[in-house]
TITORKE-596197 format. One line per 10 residues: number of its first residue (from 1); their letters; for each residue x, z, y of C-alpha. Coordinates in Angstrom, 2 decimals, m for minus. Last residue first. Example, Ala and Ser with C-alpha at 12.3 -4.5 7.8 and 13.67 -1.06 7.14 Angstrom:
2> sa> 13.67/7.14/m1.06; 12.30/7.80/m4.50
! end
This chain:
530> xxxxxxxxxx> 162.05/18.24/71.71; 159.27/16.34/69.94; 159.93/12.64/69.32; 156.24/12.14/68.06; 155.13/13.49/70.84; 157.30/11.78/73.38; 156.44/8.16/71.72; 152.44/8.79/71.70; 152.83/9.85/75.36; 154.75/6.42/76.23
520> xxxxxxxxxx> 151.86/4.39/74.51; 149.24/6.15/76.25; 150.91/4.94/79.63; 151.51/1.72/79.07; 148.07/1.51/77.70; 147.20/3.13/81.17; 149.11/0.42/83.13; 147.29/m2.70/81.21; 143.98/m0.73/82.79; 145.16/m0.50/86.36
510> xxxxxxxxxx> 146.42/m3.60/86.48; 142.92/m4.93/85.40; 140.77/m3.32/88.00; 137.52/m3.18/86.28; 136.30/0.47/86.65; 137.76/0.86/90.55; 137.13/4.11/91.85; 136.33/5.61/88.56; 139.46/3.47/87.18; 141.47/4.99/89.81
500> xxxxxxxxxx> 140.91/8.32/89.39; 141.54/8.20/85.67; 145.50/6.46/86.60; 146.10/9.10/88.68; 144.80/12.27/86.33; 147.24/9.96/83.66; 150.55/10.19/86.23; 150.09/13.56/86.61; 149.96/13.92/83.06; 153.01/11.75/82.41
490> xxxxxxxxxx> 154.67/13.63/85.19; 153.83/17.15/83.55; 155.01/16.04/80.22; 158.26/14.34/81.70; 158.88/18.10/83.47; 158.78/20.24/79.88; 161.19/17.14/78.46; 163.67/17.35/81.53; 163.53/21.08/81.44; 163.72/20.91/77.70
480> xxxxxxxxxx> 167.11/18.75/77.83; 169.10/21.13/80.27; 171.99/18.87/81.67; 171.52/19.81/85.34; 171.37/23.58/84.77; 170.99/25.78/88.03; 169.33/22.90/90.08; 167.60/21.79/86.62; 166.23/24.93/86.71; 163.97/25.15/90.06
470> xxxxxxxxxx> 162.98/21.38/88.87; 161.38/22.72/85.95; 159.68/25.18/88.03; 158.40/22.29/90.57; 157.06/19.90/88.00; 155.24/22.97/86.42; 153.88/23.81/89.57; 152.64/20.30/90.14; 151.36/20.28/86.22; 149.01/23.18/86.35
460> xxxxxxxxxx> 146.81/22.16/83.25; 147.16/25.33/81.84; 149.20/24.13/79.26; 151.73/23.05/81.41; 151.32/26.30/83.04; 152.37/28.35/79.74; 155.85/25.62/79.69; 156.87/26.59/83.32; 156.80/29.62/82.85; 158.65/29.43/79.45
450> xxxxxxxxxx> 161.05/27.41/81.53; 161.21/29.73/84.68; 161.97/32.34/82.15; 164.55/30.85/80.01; 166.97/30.31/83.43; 166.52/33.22/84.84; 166.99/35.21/81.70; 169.99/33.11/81.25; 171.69/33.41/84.70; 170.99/37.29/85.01
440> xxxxxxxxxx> 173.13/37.58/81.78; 175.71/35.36/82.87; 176.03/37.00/86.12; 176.05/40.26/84.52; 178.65/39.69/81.94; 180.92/37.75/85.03; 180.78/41.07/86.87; 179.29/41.53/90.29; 175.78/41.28/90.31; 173.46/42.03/93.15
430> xxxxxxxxxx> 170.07/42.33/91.98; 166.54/40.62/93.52; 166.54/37.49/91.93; 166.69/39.34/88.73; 163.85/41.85/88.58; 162.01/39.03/90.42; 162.89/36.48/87.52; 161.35/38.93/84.77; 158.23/38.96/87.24; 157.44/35.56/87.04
420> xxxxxxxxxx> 158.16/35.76/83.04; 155.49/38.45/83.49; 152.75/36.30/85.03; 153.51/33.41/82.88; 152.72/34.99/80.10; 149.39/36.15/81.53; 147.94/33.00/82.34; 149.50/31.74/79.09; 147.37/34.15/76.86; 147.68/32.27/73.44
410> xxxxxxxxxx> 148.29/35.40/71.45; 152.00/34.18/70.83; 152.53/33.01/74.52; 151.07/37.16/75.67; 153.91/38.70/73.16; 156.46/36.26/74.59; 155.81/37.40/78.46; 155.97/40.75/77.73; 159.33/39.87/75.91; 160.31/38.61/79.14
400> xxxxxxxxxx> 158.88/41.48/81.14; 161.17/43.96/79.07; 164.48/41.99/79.60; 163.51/41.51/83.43; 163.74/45.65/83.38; 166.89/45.16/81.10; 168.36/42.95/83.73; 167.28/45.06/87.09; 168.37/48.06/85.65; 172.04/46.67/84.87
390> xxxxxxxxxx> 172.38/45.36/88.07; 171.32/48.80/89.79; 167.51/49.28/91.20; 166.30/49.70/94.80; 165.71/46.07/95.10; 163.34/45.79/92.19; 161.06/48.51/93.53; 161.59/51.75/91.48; 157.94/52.53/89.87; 155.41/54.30/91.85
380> xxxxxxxxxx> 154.19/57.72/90.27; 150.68/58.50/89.73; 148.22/60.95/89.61; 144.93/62.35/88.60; 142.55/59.22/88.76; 139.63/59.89/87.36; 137.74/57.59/84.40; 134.46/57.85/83.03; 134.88/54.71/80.31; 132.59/52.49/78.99
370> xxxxxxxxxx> 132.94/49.76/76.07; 131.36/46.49/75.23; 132.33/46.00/71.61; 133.05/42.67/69.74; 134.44/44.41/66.62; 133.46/47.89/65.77; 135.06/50.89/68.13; 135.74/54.12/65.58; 135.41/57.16/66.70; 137.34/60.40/67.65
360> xxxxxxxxxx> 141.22/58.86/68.41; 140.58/55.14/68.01; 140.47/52.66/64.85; 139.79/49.52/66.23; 137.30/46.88/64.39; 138.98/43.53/65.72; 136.97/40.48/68.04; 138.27/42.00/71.06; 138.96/45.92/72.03; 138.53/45.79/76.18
350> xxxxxxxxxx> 139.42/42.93/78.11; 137.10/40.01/75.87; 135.06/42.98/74.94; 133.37/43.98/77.73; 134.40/46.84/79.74; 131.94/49.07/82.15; 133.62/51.35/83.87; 132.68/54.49/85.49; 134.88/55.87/88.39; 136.50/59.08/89.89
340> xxxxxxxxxx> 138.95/58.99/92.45; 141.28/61.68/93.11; 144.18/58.97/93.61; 143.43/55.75/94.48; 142.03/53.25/92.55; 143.02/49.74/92.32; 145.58/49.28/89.35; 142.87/51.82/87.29; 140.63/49.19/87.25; 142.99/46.53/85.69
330> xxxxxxxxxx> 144.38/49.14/83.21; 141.23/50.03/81.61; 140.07/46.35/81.50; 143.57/45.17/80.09; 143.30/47.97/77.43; 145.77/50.56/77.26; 149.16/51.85/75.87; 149.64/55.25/74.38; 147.56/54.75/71.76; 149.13/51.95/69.93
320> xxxxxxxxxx> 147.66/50.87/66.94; 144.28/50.53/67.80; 144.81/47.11/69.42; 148.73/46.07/69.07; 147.10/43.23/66.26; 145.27/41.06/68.96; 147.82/41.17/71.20; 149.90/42.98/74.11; 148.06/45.89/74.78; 148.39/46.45/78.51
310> xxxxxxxxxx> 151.73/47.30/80.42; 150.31/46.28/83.36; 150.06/50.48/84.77; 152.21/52.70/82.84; 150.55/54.62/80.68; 148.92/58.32/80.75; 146.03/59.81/79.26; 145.46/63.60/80.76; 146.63/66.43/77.78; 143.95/67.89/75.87
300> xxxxxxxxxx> 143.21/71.69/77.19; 138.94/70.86/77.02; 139.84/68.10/79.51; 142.40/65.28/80.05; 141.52/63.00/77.38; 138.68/62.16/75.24; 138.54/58.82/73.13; 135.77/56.92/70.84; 133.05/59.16/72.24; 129.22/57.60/71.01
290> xxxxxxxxxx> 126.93/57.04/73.67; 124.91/54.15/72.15; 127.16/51.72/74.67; 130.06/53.45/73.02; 132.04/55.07/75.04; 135.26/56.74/76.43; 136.24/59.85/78.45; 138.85/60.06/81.07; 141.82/61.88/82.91; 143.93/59.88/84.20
280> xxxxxxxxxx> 148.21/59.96/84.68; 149.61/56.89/85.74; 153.11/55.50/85.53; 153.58/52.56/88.36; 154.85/49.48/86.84; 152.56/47.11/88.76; 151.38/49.29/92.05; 149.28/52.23/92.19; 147.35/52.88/95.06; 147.86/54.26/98.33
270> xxxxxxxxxx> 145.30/55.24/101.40; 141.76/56.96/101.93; 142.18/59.73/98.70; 139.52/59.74/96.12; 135.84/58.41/96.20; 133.78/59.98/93.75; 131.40/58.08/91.46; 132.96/54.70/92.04; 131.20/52.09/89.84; 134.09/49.23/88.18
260> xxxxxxxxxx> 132.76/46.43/86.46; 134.92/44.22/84.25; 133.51/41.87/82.87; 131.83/40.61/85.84; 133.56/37.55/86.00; 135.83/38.25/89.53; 138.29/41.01/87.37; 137.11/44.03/88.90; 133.60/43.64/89.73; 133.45/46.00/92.31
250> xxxxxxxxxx> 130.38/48.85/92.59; 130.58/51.38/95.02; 127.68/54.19/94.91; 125.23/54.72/97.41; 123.49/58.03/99.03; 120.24/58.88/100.53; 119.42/55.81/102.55; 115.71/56.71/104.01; 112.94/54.04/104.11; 110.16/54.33/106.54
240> xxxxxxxxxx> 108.20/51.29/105.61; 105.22/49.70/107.74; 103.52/46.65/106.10; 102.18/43.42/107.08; 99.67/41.99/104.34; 99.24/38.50/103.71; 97.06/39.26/100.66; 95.83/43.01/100.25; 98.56/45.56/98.95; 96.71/47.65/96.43
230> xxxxxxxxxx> 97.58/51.08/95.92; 101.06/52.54/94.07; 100.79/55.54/91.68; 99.83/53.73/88.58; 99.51/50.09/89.58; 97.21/48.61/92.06; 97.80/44.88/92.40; 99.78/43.36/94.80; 99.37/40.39/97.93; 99.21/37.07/96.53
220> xxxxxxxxxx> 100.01/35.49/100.28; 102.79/36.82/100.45; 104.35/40.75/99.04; 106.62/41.91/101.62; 109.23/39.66/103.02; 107.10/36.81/103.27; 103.83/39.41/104.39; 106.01/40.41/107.58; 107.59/43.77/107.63; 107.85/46.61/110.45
210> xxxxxxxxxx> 110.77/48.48/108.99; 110.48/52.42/110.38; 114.53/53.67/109.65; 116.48/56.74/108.63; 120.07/57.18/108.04; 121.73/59.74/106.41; 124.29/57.62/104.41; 124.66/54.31/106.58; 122.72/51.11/106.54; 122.61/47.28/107.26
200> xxxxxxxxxx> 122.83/46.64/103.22; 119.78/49.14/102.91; 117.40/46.23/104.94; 117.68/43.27/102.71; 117.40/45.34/99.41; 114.50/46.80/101.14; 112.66/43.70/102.73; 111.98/41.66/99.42; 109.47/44.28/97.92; 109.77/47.09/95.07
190> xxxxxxxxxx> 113.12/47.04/94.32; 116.01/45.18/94.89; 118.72/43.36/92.15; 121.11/42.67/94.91; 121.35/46.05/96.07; 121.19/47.81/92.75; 118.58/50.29/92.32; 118.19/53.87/92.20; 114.76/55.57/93.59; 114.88/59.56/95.17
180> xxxxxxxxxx> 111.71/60.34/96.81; 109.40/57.45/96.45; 106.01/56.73/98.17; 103.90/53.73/97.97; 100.35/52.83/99.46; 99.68/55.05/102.25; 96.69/53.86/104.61; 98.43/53.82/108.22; 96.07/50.84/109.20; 98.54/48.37/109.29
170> xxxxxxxxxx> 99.24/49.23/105.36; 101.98/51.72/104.75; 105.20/52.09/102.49; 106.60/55.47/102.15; 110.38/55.31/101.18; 113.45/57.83/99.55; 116.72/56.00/98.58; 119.45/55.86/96.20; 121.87/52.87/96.55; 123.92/50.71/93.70
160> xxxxxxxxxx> 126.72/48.53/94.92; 126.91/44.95/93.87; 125.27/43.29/97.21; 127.15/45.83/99.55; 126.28/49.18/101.15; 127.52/49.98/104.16; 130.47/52.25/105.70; 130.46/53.97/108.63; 130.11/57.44/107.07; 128.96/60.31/108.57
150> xxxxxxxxxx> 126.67/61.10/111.89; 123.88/58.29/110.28; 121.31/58.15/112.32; 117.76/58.59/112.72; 114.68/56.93/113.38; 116.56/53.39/113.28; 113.69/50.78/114.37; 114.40/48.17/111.54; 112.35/44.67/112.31; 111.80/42.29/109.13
140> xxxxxxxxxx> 110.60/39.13/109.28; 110.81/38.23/113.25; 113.11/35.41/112.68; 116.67/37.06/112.65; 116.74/38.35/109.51; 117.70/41.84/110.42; 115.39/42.08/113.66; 117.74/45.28/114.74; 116.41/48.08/116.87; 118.27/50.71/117.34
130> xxxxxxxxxx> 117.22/53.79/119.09; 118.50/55.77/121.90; 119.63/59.01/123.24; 120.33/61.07/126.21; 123.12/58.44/127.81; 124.28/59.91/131.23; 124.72/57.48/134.25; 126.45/58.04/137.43; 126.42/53.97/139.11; 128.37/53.13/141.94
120> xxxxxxxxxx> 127.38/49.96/142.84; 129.25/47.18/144.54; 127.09/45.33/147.44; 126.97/41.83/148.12; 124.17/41.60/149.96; 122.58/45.44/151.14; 120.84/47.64/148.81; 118.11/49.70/149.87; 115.55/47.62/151.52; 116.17/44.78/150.36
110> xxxxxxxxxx> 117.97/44.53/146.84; 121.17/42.08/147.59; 121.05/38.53/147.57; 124.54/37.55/147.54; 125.16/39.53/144.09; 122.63/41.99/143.28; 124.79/43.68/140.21; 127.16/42.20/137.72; 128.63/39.43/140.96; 128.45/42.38/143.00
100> xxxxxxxxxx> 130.64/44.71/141.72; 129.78/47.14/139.43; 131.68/50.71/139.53; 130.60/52.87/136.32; 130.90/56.44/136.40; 130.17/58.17/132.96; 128.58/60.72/130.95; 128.06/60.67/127.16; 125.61/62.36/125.34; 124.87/59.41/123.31
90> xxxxxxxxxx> 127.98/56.91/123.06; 128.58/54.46/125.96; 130.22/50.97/125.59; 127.06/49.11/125.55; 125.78/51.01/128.03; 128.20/49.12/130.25; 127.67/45.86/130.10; 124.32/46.51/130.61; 124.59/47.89/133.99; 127.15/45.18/135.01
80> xxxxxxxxxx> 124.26/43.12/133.96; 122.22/44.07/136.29; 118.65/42.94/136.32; 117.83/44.30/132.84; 117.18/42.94/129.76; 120.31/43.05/127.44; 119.16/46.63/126.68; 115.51/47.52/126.41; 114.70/50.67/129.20; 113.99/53.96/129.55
70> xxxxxxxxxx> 114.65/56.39/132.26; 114.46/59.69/132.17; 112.01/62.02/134.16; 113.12/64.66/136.71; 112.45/61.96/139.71; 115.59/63.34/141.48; 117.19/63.25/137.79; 116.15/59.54/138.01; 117.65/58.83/141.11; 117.53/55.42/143.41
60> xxxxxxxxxx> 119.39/54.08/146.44; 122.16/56.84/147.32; 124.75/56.32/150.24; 127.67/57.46/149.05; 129.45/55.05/151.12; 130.39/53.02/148.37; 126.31/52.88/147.45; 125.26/55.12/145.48; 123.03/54.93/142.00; 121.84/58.07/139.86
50> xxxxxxxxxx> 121.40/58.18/136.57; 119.72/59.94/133.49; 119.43/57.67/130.61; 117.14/56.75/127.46; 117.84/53.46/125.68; 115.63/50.95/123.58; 118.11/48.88/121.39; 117.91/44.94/122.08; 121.02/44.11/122.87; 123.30/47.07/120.87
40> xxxxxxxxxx> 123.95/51.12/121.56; 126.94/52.37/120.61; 127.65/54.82/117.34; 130.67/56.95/116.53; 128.97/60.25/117.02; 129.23/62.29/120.35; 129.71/61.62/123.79; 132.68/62.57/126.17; 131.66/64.05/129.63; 133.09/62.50/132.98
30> xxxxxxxxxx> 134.53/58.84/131.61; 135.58/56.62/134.59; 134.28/53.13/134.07; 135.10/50.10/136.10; 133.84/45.98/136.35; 136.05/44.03/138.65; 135.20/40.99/137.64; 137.45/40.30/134.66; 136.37/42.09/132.42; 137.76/45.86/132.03
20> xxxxxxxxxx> 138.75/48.23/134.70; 139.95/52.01/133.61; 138.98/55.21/134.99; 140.45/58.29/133.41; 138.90/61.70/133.93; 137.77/62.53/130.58; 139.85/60.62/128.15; 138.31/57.33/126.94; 137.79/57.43/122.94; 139.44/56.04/120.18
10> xxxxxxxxxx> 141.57/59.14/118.68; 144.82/57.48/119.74; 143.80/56.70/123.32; 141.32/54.35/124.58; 142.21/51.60/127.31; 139.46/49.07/127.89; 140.91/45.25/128.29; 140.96/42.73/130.90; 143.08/45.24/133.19; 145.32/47.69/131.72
! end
């Protein structure tokens, strides 16, 4: 297909196909298939065997007549064509470009040998070549990639924690660091400025010289002997060869770092459990002083199962109930697939509150920050809604409604309203044919878009709340605490209004008389109730 390279299904060229790509005539026929998953990049120093012919075979230059390689920076060539395509080669590959003139000599030519507006036939093999990558893009830092990863093509992230080997070097090749085998968090670093900068460009395996600049090393200050690491004089470049060993993924599970999820084994690529889904893990929980509070799945216990987002419900379910689960246990467990193994690190406000609970080997006082080594042995997905009977579909909305109630008792409205949301899916999607039904899946609907409705009113949501209040006064136009539920979101609509126009305008006396108006109404509706 022209404009684009075709690859087949395992994302490579087959041997013997020729396909154009560009739009200037630009070709490449694959002869020999390369290895690793790696291309080479502007600026990456390359070493090639080629020979160029003319279209008439005639031949114009040879390094495997000259028996010695070629080398050469990429991106700074003559021909672009030439570029172009080394870009797309992997090492050990051989290929056949054709470059037509306007990527080679164009009008000019290359007296003696080429002619004007000659295409090239170009036979190239890449041997090897080596990355180089000026990672800050100012000259700070400059990784030349010794050797590469042939595994993963996954890097490290800000959260994630790495293990690494280095040797940092003065100029002058005097050692003044070595480590085999440090831990640290990306974002936290270690030692200077240019490794937690440089590990988040690599892969397992890989090996790399970093030629660093004294802002990215240790300034104008320099370092001060300590233990086993020498002096690093003021202003001092430095030459690190720093090895990614391994790295662990870390994701903050909830988005405030309360719930922190490390991946010690990664499980299966694809398919994780969705809401409802009934888990089976096996797992081991902590004290922060080490102490086990819970042990299941090993030593011929039976693995912990729940069903996942059916979390303890309030304040007096914890410790009572220990076949459900904590909302940080459940949360991380929603997003890993099967086989994996992770350690979590729960504080309290998902974990056991502000309550002493009572657990299966230990005790967990009040306010504890818990951890759990947690694996994934199985799960099974949950009937969508639209795969279920009428009657399934109405007692599984039941269940989510009284969800719902549990979490508007404890004050949790977020998560109220998330399950009277998903009472109304169970319904919404059924097909109900008998009056009983209908009436049923009319009430729940009904009641759950209000409570809904009522939990984002006091989360300050009021446009939604307008809207879901609406939603039921379309199925019942003479319901009083829809009409009540949507006043309160109007009048507070109406007072975020009134507030933005008084910091616009402090003195504007229409404005003003209008917000007594205003506070007067609210004092009315409260003291009417509903």
């Amino acid at each position: 297909m022209k404009g684009k390279l075709h690859y087949n299904q395992y994302g490579l060229l087959e041997v013997g196909e020729e396909e154009e790509f560009g739009d200037q005539g630009l070709k490449k026929k694959l002869l020999i298939k390369g290895e690793c998953w790696g291309t080479p990049e502007d600026g990456d120093e390359v070493e090639v065997h080629f020979t160029g012919t003319l279209l008439d075979g005639t031949q114009f230059d040879s390094s495997r007549d000259r028996g010695t390689p070629f080398k050469f920076t990429v991106g700074q060539g003559q021909i672009k064509g030439w570029d172009l395509g080394i870009k797309m080669m992997k090492e050990g590959e051989n290929a056949l470009f054709t470059i037509p003139p306007a990527l080679a000599y164009g009008e000019s030519g290359h007296p003696p040998t080429i002619p004007p507006n000659s295409t090239l036939l170009f036979d190239v093999q890449l041997l090897t070549w080596v990355s180089i990558k000026d990672i800050c893009n100012d000259g700070g830092i400059v990784k030349r990639i010794l050797e590469r990863s042939r595994g993963s093509v996954d890097t490290p992230e800000d959260c994630d924690e790495v293990l690494v080997n280095y040797e940092v070097r003065l100029e002058d090749g005097t050692l003044v660091a070595k480590s085999d085998g440090i831990e640290f968090t990306v974002k936290d670093g270690h030692y200077c400025p240019a490794l937690s900068k440089v590990v988040e460009t690599m892969r397992v395996g890989e090996k790399a010289i970093l030629t660093v600049k004294p802002e990215y090393g240790f300034g104008e200050k320099g370092k001060e002997a300590f233990g086993n690491e020498g002096q690093i004089p003021a202003n001092a470049m430095l030459k690190i060869m720093l090895e990614l060993v391994s790295w662990k993924r870390v994701e903050d599970v909830t988005d405030d770092k309360k719930v922190v999820k490390k991946i010690l084994k990664e499980g299966e690529k694809y398919g994780i459990p969705t809401v409802g889904a009934m888990v089976q893990v096996k797992l081991i929980g902590r004290l922060l002083d080490g102490t086990i509070f819970i042990k299941r799945g090993y030593e011929d216990t039976e693995p912990y199962e729940f069903m996942t987002d059916e979390v303890v419900l309030t304040t007096s379910h914890i410790g009572s109930c220990l076949d459900q689960v904590i909302d940080g246990l459940d949360r991380a467990v929603a997003w890993m697939t099967k086989g994996e193994v992770a350690f979590l690190t729960i504080e309290p406000e998902y974990a056991f509150g502000s309550i002493e609970s009572k657990q299966e080997l230990a005790t967990v006082p009040p306010n504890s920050t818990v951890n759990y080594e947690v694996e994934l042995v199985s799960f099974i997905m949950r009937k969508k809604p639209c795969d279920m009977n009428s009657q399934e579909n109405i007692e599984a909305a039941g269940k989510k409604k009284e969800q719902g109630n549990n979490f508007f008792k404890a004050g949790k409205y977020m998560k109220a309203a998330k399950r009277y949301t998903q009472a109304v899916d169970f319904v919404e999607s059924g097909t109900f044919v008998n009056e009983e039904e209908k009436r049923q899946a009319k009430a729940l609907t009904v009641s759950c878009r209000l409570n809904s409705a009522v939990c984002l009113l006091k989360l300050n949501d009021f446009k939604m709340t307008v809207f879901l209040c609406t939603k039921v006064l379309q199925m019942e136009s003479k319901n009083v605490k829809a009409f009540y539920t949507r006043a309160q979101a109007y009048i507070n609509l109406a007072e975020l209004d009134i507030k933005e126009a008084l910091e616009i305008d402090p003195d504007n006396r229409d404005v003003k008389v209008l917000y007594e108006v205003l506070k007067e109404k609210m004092k009315e509706i409260q003291q009417q109730g509903c």
